[in-house]
N, C-alpha and C positions, 0 to 999 in steps of 0.2 A: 453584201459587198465586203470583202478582205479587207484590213485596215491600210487605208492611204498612208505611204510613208516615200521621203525623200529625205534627199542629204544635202547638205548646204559648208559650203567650205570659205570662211574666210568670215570674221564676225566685225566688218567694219559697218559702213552705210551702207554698202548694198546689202550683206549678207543679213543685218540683221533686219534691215526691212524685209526681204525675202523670206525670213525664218518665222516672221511675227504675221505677213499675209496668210502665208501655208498655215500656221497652225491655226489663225482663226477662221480657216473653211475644213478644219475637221484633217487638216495630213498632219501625222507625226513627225519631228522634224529632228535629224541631229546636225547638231551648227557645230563646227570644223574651226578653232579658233587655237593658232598653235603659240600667242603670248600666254603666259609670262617664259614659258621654257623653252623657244625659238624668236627673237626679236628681228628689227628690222633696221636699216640705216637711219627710217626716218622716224619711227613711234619711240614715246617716251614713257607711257603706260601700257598696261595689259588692261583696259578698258576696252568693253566694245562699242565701236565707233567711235573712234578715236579720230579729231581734228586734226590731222598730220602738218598740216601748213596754215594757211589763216583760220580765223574765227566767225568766217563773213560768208551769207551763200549769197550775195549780192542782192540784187535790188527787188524790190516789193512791189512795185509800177507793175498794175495791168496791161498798160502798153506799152510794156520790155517783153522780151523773151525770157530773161531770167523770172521774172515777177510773175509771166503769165503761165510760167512751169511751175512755181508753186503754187497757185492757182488751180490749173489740172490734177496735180497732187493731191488737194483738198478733197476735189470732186473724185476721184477714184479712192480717199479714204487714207491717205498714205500713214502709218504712224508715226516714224520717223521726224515728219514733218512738222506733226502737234510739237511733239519731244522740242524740237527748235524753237516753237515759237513760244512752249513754254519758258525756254531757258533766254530767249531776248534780254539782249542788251543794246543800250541807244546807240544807232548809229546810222544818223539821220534817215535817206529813203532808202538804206539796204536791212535784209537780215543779218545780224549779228548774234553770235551767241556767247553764254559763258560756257567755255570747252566742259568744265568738271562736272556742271547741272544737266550739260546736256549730255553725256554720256553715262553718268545716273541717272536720268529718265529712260534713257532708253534700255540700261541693264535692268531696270525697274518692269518694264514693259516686257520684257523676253522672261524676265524671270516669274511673271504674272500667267504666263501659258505655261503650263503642266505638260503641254504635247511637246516642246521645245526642250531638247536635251542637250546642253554645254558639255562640247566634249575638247579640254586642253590638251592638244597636242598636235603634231606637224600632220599635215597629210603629203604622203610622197609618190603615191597615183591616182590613177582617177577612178574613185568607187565607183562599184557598179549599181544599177539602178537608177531611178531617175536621180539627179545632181546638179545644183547651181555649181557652180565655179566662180566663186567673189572674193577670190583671195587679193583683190588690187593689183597695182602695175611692181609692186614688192614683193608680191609672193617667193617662196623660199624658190631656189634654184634648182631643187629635186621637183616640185609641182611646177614649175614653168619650165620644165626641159618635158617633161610629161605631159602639157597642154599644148607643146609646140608639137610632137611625135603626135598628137590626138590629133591639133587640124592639120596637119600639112602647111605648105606656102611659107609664109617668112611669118618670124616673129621682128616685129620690130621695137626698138627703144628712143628715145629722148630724155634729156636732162631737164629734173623738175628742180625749184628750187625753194624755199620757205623764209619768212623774213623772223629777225631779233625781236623778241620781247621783253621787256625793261618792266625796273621795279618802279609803280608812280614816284614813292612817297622819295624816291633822288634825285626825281625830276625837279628843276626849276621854274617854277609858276609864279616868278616878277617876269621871266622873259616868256611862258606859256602861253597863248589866251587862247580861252576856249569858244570856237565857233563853227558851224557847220557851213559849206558854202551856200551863198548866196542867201543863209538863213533858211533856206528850205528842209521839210518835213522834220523838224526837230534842229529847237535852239542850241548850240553848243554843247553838239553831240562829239564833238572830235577836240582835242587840242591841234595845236598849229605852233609850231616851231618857226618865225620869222628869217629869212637871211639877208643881206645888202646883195649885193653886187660884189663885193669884194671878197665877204665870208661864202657867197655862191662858188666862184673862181675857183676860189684855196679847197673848199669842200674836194671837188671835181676831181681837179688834180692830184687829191691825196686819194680817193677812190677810185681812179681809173689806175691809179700807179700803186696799188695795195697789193700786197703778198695772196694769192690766191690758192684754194685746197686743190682743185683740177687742175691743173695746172696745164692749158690748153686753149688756145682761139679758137671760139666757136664758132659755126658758122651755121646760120639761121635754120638750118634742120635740126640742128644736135638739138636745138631749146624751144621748149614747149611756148610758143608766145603772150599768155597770160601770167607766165610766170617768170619771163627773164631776169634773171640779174640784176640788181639796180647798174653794179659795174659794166656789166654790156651795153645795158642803155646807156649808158654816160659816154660809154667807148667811140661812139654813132657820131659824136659831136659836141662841144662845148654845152648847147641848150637844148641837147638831147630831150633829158629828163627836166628839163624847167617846162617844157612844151608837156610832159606826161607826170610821172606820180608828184614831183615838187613844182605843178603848176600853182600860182599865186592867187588865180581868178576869183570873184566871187568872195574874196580873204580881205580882210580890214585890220589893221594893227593896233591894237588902242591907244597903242604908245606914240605912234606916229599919226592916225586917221588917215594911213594912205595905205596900196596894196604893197604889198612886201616883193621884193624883185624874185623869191624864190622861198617854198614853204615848203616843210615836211608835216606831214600828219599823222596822230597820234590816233588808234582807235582802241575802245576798252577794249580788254580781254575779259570779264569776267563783271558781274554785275553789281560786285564790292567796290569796280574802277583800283583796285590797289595793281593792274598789270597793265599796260598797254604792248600795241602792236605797231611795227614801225612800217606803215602802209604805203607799200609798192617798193621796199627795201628788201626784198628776197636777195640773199647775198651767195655768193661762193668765196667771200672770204675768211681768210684762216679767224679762230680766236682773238689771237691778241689784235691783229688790224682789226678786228671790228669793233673792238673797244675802242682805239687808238682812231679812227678814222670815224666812227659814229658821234663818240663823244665830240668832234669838232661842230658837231649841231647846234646851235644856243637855246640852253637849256638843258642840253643833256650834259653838259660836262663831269658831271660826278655820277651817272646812270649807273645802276648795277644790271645786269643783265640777268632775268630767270630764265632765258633760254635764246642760246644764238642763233643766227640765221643757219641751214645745212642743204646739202644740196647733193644729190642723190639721182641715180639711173632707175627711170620708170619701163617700163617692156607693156607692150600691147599687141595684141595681133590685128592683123591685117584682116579686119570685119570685111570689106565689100565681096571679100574672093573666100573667106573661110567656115562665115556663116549665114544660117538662113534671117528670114525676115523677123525671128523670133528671137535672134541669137545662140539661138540650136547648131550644134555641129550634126549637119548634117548626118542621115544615119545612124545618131546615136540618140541616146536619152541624156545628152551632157548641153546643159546649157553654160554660156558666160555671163556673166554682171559684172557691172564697175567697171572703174576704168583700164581693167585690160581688154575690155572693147575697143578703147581707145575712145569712149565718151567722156570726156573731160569735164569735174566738177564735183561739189559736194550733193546739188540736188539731183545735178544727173546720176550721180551714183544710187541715191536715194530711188531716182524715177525707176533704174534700171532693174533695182533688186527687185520694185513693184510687178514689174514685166515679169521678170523672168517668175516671181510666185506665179501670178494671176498664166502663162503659158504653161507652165508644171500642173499645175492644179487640172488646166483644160485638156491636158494630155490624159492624167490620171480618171477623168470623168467621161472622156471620150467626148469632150465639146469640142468647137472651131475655135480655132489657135485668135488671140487677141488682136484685132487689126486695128487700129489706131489713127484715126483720119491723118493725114500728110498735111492741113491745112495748122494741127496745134503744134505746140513747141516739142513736145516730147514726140509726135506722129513723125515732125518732119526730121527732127532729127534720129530715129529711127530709118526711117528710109533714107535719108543719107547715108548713113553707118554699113547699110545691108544692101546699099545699089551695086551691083558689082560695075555700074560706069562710071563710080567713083574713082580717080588716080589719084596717085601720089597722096595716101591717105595720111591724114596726121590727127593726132588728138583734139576734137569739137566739141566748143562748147553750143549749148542751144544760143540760139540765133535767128533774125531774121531773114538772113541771106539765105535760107536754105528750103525756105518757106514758098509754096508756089506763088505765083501775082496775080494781085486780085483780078479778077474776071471781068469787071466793068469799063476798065481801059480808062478810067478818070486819071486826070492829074491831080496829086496830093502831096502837099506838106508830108515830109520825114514823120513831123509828130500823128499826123492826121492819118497816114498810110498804117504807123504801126498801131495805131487805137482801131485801124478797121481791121487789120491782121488778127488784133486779140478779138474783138465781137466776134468776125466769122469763125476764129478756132472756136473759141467756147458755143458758139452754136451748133457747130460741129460735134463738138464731144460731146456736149450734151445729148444729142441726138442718140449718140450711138451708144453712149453706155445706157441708156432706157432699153435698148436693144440686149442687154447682156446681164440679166439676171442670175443665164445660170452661172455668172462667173461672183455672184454678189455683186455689182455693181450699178443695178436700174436702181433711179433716184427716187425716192419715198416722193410720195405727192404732199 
């Protein structure tokens, strides 16, 4: 047999999961990664897999969607996903990581395969041969005018947005205290910034009335919804954002022994704890207001900032009408990964680059294309992504609204429904990757 070879463009979490599958089933791979010598609005390194926005792939719970996509990950081998859990940092029941550790393991891990060739530079068409396409929703403007003339139909965009991170050792820790809510999975995994009623008010007011970089009302298509604004939200209504990221619940003051009218939360960045992330403050405000209006936080009054909130045009194409079930453009040998699917997330990005090896591979070997039961987190959001009765498509996270009902017609508790969601996916998958040896994936007995 000729030596298996593909091309792989874009070295974030899709691509390098992608690059690290392929080469450990024997394809040569060149990975397409055009930092340090073309950047992006939103990347601050030339690392690959680089953390663009938080440090969090959310939750660990088997009976989440997010938790039970890592989960499948496992089970099909992902590397990526060791990489994170090696780099963990507490942060109570979600994954967290520290950005620096995990993007050195994973340059670690690519740089560990001999078949996997770093090639820094832009690419500005689409090479021929077989090809991932994981350049993200950033890709240079020369490759997404190139990817748009490849599928036809519309390319579409949305506004993503990334929250501030502070230096600990400015922060105030007589007004800090450190707890996770409700004390669940891990004691005083988060700080908590305490406000009255009154420091709630003045906050609002001075963030909803702040200098902003877009300089635009948006309106609920332009922003990606897991990533709004803290200012949008606040814009919604006085107790907008006390009802969401500066909810109280669950939060105890030590200072008071009662719950606080309105809390901000602190999550590590990094597993020294000398950074924090200021969780569900994704901002679109200019520099100096975010100093000038964060700092009204208690606690943060003296914060130095190692890096502000930014907020940036993401582009995705229009999956249900442009590609197939595999993320293939049609007729071609050009697959997509990441979130210019418009799969939205850090593990989704992770799941997708897995896809799109594990479909390149079975193209190259002459096997059936990877079908993926509809009942797991990654199956079903897959077929969502690729149904073309999908409308009005927008950037998805895994979920389980997307997921077929259970068959049995029982009535069940929220919690009880999604713990039978996760048993029957993983029975599911289980099943069928025993069926898929020749992709590497039947489970050792």
């Amino acid at each position: 047999m000729d030596e298996m070879r593909a091309i792989v463009v874009g070295g974030g979490l899709a691509g390098s999961e992608c690059a690290c599958q392929l080469a450990d089933r024997g394809v040569r791979v060149r990975l397409y990664e055009m930092r340090p010598n073309t950047s992006s609005p939103a990347h601050h390194t030339d690392h690959l897999a680089e953390l663009v926005c938080s440090n969090s792939f959310k939750s660990t719970r088997f009976d989440s969607a997010a938790g039970l996509l890592k989960h499948e990950l496992e089970q099909m081998g992902s590397v990526l996903m060791s990489c994170a859990q090696r780099a963990a940092v507490p942060a109570g029941g979600a994954l967290a990581v520290d950005r620096e550790r995990f993007c050195a393991l994973v340059e670690a891990e690519v740089a560990a395969r001999p078949l996997i060739e770093v090639v820094r530079e832009e690419v500005t068409s689409i090479p021929q041969g077989p090809v991932v396409i994981a350049a993200g929703p950033l890709c240079s403007p020369t490759l997404s005018q190139a990817v748009h003339e490849l599928v036809g139909g519309e390319s579409l965009s949305f506004f993503d947005a990334a929250a501030p991170i502070v230096d600990a050792s400015t922060l105030d820790m007589d007004v800090l205290f450190r707890q996770s809510r409700y004390d669940e999975a891990g004691r005083g995994d988060y700080l908590n910034a305490p406000m009255n009623k009154e420091e709630y008010e003045a906050f609002i007011e001075a963030l909803v009335g702040a200098e902003r970089v877009v300089l635009k009302d948006f309106e609920t298509g332009d922003l990606f919804q897991a990533c709004q604004p803290a200012e949008e939200v606040a814009r919604k209504g006085i107790d907008a954002i006390r009802f969401g990221a500066m909810k109280p619940v669950g939060l105890s003051d030590p200072r008071t022994g009662r719950r606080p009218w309105a809390a901000v939360q602190l999550r590590a960045e990094n597993e020294a704890g000398t950074a924090y992330n200021l969780v569900g403050f994704q901002t679109n405000l200019t520099f100096p207001e975010q100093r000038r209006v964060f700092r009204m936080i208690p606690g943060l009054e003296h914060a130095e900032f190692f890096r502000y909130g930014v907020m940036h045009r993401n582009t995705f194409v229009d999956a249900p009408r442009v590609l197939d079930g595999t993320f293939r453009v049609p007729g071609t040998s050009v697959r997509l990964a990441g979130q210019i699917t418009g799969t939205e997330g850090y593990t989704e990005a992770i799941a997708s680059g897995l896809l799109a090896a594990l479909n390149t591979y079975a193209d190259l070997i002459g096997a059936p294309a990877l079908e993926l039961p509809a009942t797991g987190a990654l199956g079903s959001l897959v077929a969502y992504a690729t149904d073309p009765a999908t409308v009005d498509y927008q950037p998805m996270h895994v979920n389980f609204g997307i997921v077929p009902p259970l068959e049995d017609g029982r009535r069940r508790s929220k919690r009880d429904r999604y713990a039978a969601y996760a048993e029957r996916a993983e029975r599911d998958l289980t099943a069928y990757l025993a069926t898929r040896g020749d992709l590497g994936l039947a489970q050792e007995e």
